[in-house]
PAZALO-17633 format. One record per residue (C-alpha): residue in one letter; x, y, z. Coordinates in steps of 0.05 Angstrom, whole numbers, padded with zeros to 5 digits. Layout:
+------+--------+--------+--------+
: code :     px :     py :     pz :
+------+--------+--------+--------+
:    A :      X :      Y :      Z :
...
+------+--------+--------+--------+
This chain:
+------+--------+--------+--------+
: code :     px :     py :     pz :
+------+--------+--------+--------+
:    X :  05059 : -00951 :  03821 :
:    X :  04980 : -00958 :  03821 :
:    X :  04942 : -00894 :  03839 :
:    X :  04874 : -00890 :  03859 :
:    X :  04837 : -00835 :  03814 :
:    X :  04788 : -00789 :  03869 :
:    X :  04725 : -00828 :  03849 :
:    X :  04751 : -00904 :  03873 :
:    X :  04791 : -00871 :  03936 :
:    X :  04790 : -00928 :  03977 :
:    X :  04769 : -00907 :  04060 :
:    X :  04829 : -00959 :  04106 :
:    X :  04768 : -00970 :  04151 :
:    X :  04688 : -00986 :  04147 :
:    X :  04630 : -00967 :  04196 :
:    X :  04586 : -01023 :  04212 :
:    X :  04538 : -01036 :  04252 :
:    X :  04552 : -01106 :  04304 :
:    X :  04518 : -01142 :  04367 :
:    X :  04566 : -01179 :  04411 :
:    X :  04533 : -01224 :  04459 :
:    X :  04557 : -01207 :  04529 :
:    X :  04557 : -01235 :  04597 :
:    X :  04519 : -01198 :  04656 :
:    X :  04538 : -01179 :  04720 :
:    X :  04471 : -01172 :  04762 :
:    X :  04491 : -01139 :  04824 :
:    X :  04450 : -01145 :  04885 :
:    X :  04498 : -01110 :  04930 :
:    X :  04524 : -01035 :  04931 :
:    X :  04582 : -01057 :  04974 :
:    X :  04644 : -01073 :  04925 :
:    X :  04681 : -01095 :  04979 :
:    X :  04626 : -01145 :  04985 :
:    X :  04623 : -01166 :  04921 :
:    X :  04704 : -01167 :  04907 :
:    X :  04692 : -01223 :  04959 :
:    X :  04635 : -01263 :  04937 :
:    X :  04670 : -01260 :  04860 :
:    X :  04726 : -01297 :  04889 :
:    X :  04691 : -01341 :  04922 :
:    X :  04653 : -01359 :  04862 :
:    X :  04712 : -01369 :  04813 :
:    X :  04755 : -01402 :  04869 :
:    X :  04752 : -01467 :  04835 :
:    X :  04746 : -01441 :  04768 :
:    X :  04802 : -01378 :  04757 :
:    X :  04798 : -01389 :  04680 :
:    X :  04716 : -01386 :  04679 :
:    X :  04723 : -01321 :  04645 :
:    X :  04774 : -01307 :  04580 :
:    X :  04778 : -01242 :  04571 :
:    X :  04695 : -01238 :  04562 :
:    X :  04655 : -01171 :  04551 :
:    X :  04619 : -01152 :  04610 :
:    X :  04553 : -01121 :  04619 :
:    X :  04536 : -01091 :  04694 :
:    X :  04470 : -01093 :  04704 :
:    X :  04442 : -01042 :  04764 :
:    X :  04362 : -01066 :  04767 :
:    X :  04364 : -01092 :  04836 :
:    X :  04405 : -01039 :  04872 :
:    X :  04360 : -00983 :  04832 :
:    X :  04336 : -00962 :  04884 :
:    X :  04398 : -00956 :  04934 :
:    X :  04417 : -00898 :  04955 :
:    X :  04487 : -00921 :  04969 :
:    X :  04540 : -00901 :  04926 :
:    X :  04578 : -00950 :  04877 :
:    X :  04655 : -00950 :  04870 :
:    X :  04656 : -00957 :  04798 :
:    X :  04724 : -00955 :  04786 :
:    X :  04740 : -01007 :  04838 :
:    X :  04677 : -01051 :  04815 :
:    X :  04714 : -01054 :  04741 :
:    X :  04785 : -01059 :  04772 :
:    X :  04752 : -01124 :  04811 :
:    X :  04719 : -01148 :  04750 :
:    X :  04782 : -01138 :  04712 :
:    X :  04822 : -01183 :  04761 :
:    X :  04784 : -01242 :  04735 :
:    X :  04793 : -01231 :  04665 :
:    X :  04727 : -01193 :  04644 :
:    X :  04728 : -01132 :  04602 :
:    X :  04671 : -01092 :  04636 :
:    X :  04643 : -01048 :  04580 :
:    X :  04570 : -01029 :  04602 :
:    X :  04521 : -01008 :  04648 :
:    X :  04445 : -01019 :  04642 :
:    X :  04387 : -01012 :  04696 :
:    X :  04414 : -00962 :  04742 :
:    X :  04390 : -00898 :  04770 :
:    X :  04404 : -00833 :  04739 :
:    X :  04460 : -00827 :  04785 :
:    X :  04478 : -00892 :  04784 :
:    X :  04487 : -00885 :  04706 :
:    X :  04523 : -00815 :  04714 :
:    X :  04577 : -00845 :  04753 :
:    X :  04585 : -00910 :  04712 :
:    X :  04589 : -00864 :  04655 :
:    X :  04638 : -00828 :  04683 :
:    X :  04682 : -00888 :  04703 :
:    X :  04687 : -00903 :  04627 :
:    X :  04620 : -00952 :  04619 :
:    X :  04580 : -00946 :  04564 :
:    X :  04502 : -00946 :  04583 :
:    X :  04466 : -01000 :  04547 :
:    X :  04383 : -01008 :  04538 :
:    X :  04347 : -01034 :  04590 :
:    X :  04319 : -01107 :  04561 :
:    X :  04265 : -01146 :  04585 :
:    X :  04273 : -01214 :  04576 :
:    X :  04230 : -01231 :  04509 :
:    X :  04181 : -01298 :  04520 :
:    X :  04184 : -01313 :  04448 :
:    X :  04133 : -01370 :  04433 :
:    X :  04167 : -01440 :  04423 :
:    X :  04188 : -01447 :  04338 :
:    X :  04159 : -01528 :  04344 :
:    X :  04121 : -01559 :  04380 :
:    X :  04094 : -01535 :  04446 :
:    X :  04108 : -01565 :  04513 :
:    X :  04061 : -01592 :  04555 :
:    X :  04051 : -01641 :  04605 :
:    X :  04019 : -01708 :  04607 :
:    X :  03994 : -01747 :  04659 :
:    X :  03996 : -01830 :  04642 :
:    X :  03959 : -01872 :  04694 :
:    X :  03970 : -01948 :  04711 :
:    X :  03921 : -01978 :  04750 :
:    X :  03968 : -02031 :  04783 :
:    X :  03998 : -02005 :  04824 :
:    X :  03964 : -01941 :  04820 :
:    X :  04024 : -01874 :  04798 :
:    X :  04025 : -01823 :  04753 :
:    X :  04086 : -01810 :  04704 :
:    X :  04098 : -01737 :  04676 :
:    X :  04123 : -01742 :  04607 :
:    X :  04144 : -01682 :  04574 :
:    X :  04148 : -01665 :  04502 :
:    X :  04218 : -01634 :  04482 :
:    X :  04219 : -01578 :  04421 :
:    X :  04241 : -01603 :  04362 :
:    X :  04302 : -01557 :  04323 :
:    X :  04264 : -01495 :  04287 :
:    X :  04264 : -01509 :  04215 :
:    X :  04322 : -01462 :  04201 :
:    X :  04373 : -01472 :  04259 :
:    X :  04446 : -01474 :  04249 :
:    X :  04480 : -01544 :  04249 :
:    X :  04558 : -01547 :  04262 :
:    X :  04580 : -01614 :  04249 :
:    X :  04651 : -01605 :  04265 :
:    X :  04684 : -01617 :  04348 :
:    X :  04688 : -01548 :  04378 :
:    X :  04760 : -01535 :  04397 :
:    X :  04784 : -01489 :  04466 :
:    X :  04774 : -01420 :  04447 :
:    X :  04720 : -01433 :  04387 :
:    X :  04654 : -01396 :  04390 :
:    X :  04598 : -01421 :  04355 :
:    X :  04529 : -01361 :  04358 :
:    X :  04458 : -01374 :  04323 :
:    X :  04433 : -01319 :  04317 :
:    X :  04356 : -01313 :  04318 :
:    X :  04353 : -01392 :  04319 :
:    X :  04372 : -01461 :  04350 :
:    X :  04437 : -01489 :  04344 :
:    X :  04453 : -01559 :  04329 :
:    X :  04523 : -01590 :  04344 :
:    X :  04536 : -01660 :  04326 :
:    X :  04607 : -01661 :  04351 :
:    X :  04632 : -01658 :  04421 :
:    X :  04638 : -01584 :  04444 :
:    X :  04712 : -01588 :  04486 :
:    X :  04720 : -01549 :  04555 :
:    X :  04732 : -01483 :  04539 :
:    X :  04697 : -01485 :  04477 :
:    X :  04628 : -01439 :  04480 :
:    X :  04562 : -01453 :  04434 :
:    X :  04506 : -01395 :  04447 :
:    X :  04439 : -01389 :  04413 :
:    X :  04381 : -01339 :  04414 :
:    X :  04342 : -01410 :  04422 :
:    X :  04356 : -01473 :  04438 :
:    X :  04421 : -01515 :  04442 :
:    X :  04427 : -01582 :  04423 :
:    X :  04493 : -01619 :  04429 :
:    X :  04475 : -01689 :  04404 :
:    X :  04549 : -01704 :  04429 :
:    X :  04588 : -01688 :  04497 :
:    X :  04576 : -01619 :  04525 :
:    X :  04640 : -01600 :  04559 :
:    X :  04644 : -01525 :  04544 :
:    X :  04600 : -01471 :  04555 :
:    X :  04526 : -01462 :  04524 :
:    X :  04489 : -01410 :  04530 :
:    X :  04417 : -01407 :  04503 :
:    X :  04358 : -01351 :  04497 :
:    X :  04426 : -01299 :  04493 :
:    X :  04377 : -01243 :  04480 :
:    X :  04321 : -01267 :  04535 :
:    X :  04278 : -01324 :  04510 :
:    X :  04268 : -01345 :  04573 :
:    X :  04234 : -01413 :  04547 :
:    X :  04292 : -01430 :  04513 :
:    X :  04330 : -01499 :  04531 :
:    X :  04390 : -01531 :  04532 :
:    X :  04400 : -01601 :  04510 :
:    X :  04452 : -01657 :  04502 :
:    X :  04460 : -01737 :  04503 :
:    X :  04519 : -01725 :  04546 :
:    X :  04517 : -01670 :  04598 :
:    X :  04590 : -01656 :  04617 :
:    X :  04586 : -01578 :  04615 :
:    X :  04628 : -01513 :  04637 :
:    X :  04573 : -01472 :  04647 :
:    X :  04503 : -01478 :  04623 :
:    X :  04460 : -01404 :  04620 :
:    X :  04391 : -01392 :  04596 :
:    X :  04372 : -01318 :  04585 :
:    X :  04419 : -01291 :  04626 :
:    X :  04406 : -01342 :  04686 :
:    X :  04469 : -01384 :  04694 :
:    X :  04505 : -01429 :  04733 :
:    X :  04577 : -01463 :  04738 :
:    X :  04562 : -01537 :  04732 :
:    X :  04636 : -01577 :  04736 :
:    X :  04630 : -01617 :  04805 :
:    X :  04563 : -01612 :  04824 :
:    X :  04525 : -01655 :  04772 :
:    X :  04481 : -01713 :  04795 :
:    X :  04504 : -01785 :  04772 :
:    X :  04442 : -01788 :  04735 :
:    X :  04457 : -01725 :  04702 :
:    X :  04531 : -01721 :  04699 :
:    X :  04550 : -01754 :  04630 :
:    X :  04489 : -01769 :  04613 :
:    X :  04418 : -01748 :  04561 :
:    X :  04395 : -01683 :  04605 :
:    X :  04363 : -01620 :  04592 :
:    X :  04365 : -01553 :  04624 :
:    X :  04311 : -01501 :  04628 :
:    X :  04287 : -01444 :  04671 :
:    X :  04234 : -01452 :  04727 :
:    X :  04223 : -01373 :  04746 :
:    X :  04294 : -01352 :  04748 :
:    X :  04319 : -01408 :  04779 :
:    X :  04360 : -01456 :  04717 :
:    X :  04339 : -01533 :  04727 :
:    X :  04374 : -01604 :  04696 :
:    X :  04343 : -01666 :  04689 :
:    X :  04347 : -01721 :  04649 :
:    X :  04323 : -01729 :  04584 :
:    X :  04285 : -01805 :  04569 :
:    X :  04313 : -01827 :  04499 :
:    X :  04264 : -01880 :  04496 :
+------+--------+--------+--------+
């Protein structure tokens, strides 16, 4: 039998330190009640939206209220819909006490980083024909930053693809339930049936891009929106972009040519 002499002891565990992206919870309602019924309402045609995801509650636009928060019915609600509500960020001091005290962890208070765009710069420019007389906005799309990580490989249900600190570029199709998140941009030169999820820690002039626009969910810097019925048909399987106008998350098409 091997024995390990006091100077190679081996330790069964190791301290580390990780970052987990998360998804937030923004409430703009005290009322649980309220929100227990607006949840469902959301997820109604989508139970499985959420698998089991870390959740993040953040408390900035109810600061203020003087209203007292059910916590523990808040993360019994959240739980319900398969979230695993783990933090609290943005609240009052009180507000933070008593998430604290139901079990959440308080996190920093981010603001959303405008990082500068990595290529080249957007802009907008005007091309006039005199007959007849209109003017066509063309915009410039950013190219992939220099060192952004490519996956070449379909994206299965259940995979999670993360590029951290820099674009991501898939050139397979990303299946539904499949999620691809980036602290830039993400480009799926393929179809985009699962979830993507770019600026994940607040670029908030990050984009989303793909030749086929099929997707789960689409979020930009916490901004998101469920996107499975509602696309246009000049969207819906076809070259779009996303991107944020204020905090409001806009598709379009993308011109190939």
């Amino acid at each position: 039998m091997a024995v390990d002499s006091p100077g190679t002891a081996r330790s069964s565990f190791d301290l580390k330190s990780a970052q987990l992206p998360v998804m937030a919870v923004a409430l703009r309602d005290t009322e649980v009640a309220v929100l227990t019924r607006d949840l469902a309402q959301r997820l109604a045609d989508d139970p499985d939206f959420f698998d089991n995801d870390p959740v993040l509650i953040d408390l900035q636009h109810v600061r203020d209220s003087t209203d007292v928060i059910d916590f523990p019915k808040l993360i019994k609600a959240l739980k319900r819909h398969r979230t695993l509500p783990v933090a609290v960020c943005g609240g009052s001091p009180a507000q933070m006490a008593a998430a604290h005290a139901a079990g959440l962890m308080p996190a920093p208070d981010a603001q959303p980083a405008r990082a500068k765009p990595t290529a080249v710069e957007v802009r907008e420019v005007e091309v006039i024909r005199e007959v007849p007389v209109e003017v066509e906005v063309v915009r410039e799309v950013p190219a992939p930053a220099p060192n952004a990580l490519i996956v070449d490989k379909p994206l299965r249900s259940g995979q999670q693809v993360y590029a951290r600190g820099t674009d991501l570029v898939v050139m397979a199709v990303v299946s539904y339930g499949a999620e691809v998140i980036a602290d830039g941009n993400v480009h799926v030169y393929a179809p985009l049936r699962g979830r993507a999820v770019a600026g994940a820690r607040g670029n908030t002039e990050a984009r989303i891009f793909s030749t086929c626009m099929e997707p789960q969910l689409l979020s930009i810097a916490g901004n998101y929106r469920a996107l499975e019925t509602d696309l246009p048909k000049d969207i819906a399987g076809k070259p779009a972009q996303a991107r944020l106008e204020g905090e409001k998350l806009v598709i379009e098409p993308m011109r190939l040519a």
